[in-house]
N, C-alpha and C positions, 0 to 999 in steps of 0.2 A: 019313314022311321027306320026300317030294314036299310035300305040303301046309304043312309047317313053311317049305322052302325057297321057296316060293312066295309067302308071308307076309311072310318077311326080303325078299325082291326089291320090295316095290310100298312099303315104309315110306319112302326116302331122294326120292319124290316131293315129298312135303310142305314142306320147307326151301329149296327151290328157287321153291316156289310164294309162298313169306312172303321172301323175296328181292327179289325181280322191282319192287314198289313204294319201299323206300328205293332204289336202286339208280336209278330213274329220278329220284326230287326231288333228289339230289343232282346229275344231271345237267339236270334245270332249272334250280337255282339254280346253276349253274357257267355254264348258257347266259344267263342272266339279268346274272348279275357281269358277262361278257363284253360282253352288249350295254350294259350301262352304263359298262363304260371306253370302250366305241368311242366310242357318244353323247357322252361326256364328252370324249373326244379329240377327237373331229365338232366339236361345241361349241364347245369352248378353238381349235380352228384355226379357226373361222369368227370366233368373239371378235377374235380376234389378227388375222386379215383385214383384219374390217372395222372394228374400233376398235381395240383394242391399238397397232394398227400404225401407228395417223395420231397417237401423242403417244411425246415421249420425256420422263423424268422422273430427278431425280436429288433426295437428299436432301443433296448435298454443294454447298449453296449458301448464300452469304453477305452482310448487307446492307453495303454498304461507301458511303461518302460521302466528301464534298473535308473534311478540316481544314487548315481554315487556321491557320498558326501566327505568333502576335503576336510579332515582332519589332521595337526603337526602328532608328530609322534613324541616330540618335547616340548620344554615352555620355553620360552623365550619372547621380544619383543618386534614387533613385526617393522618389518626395515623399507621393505618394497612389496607393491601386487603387481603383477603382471598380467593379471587378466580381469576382465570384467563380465558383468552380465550381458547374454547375448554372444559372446564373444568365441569362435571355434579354434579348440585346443587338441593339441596332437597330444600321443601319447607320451611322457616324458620330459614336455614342455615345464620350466619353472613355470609355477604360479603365484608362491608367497616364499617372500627371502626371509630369515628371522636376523635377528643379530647375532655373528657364529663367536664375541667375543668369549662367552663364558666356556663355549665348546671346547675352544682352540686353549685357553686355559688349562683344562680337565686334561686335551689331551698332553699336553705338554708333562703336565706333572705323571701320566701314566707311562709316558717315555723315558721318561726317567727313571720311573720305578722300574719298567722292563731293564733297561741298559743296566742298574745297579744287580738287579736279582742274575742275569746271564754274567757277571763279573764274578757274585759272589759264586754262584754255580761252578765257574771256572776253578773258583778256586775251592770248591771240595775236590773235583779232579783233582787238582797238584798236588793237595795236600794226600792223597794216595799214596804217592812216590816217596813224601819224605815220613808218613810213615809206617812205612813197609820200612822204608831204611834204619829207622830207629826200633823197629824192631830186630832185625838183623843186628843193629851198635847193641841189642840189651841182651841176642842170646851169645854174641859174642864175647862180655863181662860175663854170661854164666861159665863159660869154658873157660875164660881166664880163672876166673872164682874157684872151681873145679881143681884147676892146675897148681893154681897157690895152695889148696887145701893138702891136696898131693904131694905137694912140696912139702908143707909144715908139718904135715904126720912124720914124715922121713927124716927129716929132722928129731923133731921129737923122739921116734924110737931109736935113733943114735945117742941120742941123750941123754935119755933113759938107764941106756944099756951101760954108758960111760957114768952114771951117777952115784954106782956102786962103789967102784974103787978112788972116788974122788977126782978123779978126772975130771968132769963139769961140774962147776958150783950150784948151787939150787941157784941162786937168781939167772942163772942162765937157763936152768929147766925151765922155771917159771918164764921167764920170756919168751922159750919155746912153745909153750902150751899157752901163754895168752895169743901169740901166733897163730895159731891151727884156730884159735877163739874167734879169734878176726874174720880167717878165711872163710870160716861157716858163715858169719852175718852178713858176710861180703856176696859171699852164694846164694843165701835166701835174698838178701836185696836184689842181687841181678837177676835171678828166679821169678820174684816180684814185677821187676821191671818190664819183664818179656812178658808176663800176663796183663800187663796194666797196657804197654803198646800196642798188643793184639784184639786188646778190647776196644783200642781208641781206635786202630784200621778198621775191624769192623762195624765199628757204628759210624764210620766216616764212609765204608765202601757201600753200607745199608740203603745210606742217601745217592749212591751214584751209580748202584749194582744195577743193570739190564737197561740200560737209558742213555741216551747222550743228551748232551748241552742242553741242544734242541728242544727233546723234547722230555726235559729235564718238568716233574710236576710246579716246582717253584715258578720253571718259566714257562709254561703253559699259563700258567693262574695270571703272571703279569702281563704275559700276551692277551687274555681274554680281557683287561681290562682295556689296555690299549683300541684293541678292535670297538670295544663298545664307547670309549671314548672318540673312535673317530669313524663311527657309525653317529654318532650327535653332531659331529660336525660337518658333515655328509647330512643331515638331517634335518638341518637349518632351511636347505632348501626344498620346496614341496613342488615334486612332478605330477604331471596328472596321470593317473593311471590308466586309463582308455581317452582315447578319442571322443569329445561329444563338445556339445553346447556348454557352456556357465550358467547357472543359475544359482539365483539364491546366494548371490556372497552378501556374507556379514560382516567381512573382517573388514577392520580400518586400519589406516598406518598410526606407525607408536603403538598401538593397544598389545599389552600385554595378556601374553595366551597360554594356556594352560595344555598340557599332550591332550587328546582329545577332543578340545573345543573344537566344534562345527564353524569352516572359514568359509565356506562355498560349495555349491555342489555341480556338479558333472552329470549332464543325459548326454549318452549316445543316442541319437535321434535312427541311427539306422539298425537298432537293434530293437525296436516296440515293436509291443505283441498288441492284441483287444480281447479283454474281456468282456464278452457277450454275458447275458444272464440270464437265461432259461427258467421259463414254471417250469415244475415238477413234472408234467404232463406231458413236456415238450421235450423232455429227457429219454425217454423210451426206446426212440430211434438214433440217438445221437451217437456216433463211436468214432472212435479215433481215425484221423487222417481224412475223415467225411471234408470234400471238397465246400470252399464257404465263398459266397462272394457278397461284398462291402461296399459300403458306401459313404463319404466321409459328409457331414453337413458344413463344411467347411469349403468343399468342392462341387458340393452337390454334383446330380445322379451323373452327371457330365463324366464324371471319376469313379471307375470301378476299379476295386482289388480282389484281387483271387490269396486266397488263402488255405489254409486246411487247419485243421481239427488240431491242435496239440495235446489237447488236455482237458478233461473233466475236473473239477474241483471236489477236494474229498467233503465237503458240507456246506450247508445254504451261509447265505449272506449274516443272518439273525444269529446264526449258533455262531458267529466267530464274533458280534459283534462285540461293543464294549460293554454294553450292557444286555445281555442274548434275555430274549424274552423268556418269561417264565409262564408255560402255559397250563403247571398245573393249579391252576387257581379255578373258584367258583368261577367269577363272569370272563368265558373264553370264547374267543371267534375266531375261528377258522380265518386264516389269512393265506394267502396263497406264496409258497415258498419259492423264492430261482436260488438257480446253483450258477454259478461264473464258469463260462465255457471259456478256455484260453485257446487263442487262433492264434497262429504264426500265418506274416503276412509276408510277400517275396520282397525278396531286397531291392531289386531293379524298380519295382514298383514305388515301393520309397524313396529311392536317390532323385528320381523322377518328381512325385509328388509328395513330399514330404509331412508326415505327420506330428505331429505334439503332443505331450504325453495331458492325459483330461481330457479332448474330443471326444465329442460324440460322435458315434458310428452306428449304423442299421448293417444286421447281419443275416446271411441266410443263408442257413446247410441244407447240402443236397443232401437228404437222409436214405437216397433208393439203396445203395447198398449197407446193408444192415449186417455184414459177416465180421465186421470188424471189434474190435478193442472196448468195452466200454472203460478200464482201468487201464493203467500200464502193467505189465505181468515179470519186470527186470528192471536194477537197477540203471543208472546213466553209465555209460560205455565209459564214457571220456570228462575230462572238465567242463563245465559249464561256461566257464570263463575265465581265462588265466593273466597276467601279466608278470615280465618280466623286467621293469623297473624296477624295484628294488634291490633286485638278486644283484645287481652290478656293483652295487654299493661295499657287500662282503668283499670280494674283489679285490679293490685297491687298498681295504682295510687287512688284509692276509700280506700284500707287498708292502707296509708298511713295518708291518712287526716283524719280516724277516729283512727288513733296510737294518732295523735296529739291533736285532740280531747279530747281523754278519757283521756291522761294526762296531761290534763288541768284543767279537769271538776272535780280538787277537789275529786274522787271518781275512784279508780281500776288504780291512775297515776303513783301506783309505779311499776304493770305491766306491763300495757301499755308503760312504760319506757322501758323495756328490752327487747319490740319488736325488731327483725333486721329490717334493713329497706336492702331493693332488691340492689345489685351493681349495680352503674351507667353501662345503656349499655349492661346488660345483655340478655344471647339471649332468645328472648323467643321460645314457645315448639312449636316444630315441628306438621302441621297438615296437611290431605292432602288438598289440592285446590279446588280440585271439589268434 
């Protein structure tokens, strides 16, 4: 009985013994896991340190560009397109002819009116001359008038003197003294007449006093009508003002068009920017000129752009929109704000790979240097953008109205005749934009 129970007591050793080894790899590999989440935590916060931390990146970025949109600056009816959609147009290029009949009309009739207004001009000039001279013919009747009267007194008191002892009859007195009657009325007339011609000189010299022909006010005013009449016919035809792509034409041939109406529009493809759009969050570090590089989904990652920093936007996407949320109400949730970061992207990089204005782009600022700009703190130095198309157009509209001018003026009008004058509508010369 002893030695049986003896037996049963030393068996339940052994299962403790075959224990003791799973029981520890499991608790290796639990110490093991653990130190590789620490590492991996260790890791990822040193990541995050010392790179993570110095870029911010959003995939909510967009390329956006200037379109310019082809407006006539008069109505008229549309003749010819010269361009289409898709289609690369220089600056200066016709794009829409109109019909220049009505122009060439208008200006016709303000040529006219100029030539007639520098004739009449002319002739306040001339009329100076004659009368200043009829001034001079009215004070010279006062001094006759004067003379006669001098005369007839001297008469008279011989008369007189003789009417006592009957030596002159009274009708001869009396003819005497209606005499001297005369010469007075004859004096205040001509007296009269020297004030009434010196009133006509002067309000004749009033119109011509400190000015010549030229630039006489009568013909200044017909001159500016001229120019704007052949600024219409110069108008007819529409150049593009930059460089870029066609999109968006609307215009049809024959359709009558209104100054204004939208015919087509113009992207310079080599001047888009991207705007990026930052949370709030991500804003902190951002500042000006912060170095940014891109990526187009269009090119994928194959295609990288280097860019920088242009510009912060002065308020979120919401407060500009069309209808900006209104969050003072009862039921409000926090939604999280971006501001549109604007990136200038290098030009070489786009003649190369070209972008479209709508793509999508993934962006990311190097944000390590933080000394920089968060606003601009001055205005722009320089134009933004300029062209000198139209300027050319005043131009030949200044050599027209002194064509017309000079052969009017009596003097070089048989040259000035055989000027050409410019075709309606023609194109003017090509210049670059910026």
């Amino acid at each position: 009985m002893d030695s049986k129970d003896n037996a049963d007591t030393s068996l339940p050793a052994q299962p403790d013994a075959e224990a003791s080894p799973s029981s520890n790899k499991r608790r290796r590999a639990l110490t093991a896991l653990a130190s590789v989440a620490v590492l991996a935590g260790a890791g990822w916060g040193v990541y995050e340190w010392l790179v993570a931390s110095h870029y911010e990146s959003t995939d909510n970025a967009y390329v956006q560009g200037n379109v310019i949109q082809i407006t006539p600056q008069i109505g008229g009816t549309v003749m010819a397109i010269m361009a289409d959609d898709t289609d690369l147009v220089k600056a200066g290029q016709p794009l829409v002819q109109l019909d220049p009949a009505d122009a060439k009309v208008a200006l016709d009739q303000t040529e006219a009116a100029l030539a007639q207004t520098v004739r009449q001009v002319r002739t306040l000039y001339a009329n100076n001359g004659a009368l200043a001279a009829q001034v001079t013919l009215r004070q010279s009747d006062v001094v006759k008038a004067q003379s006669d009267i001098a005369r007839a007194q001297d008469d008279l008191k011989r008369r007189q003197a003789l009417s006592g002892n009957g030596a002159v009859s009274k009708e001869e007195l009396n003819h005497a003294e209606t005499t001297l009657a005369n010469a007075k009325s004859a004096l205040a007339a001509a007296q009269a007449g020297v004030v009434s011609a010196r009133e006509q000189l002067a309000s004749n010299q009033s119109l011509t006093e400190g000015t010549s022909v030229e630039q006489h006010p009568s013909v200044l005013a017909a001159a500016a009508k001229v120019r704007e009449a052949y600024l219409a016919t110069q108008r007819v035809a529409m150049p593009a003002p930059v460089e870029g792509y066609v999109a968006k034409r609307t215009v049809q041939l024959g359709q009558r068009v209104a100054a204004g109406t939208p015919m087509m529009s113009i992207v310079p493809l080599s001047q888009v920017w991207v705007d990026a759009n930052f949370k709030e969050v991500q804003l902190r570090n951002i500042r000006l000129d912060q170095p940014v590089k891109l990526t187009a989904d269009v090119y994928g990652k194959k295609v990288e752009y280097t860019g920088r920093v242009a510009g912060l936007g002065v308020g979120t996407g919401a407060a500009f929109a069309l209808l900006p949320a209104q969050n003072a109400t009862g039921n409000w949730i926090k939604v999280v704000q971006r501001v549109p970061v604007r990136i200038a992207l290098d030009a070489e990089q786009l003649k190369a790979n070209p972008l479209r204005v709508g793509l999508s782009m993934e962006a990311e600022i190097d944000v390590t240097q933080k000394g920089g700009k968060m606003l601009a703190d001055a205005p722009r130095a320089s134009a933004l953008a300029q062209t000198q198309v139209y300027s050319r157009l005043d131009q030949g509209a200044d050599a027209e109205v002194q064509r017309i001018i000079a052969a009017n003026m009596g003097r070089g009008g048989a040259l000035a005749s055989t000027a050409r004058r410019p075709a309606a509508g023609g194109t003017p010369s090509q210049v670059n934009p910026i």
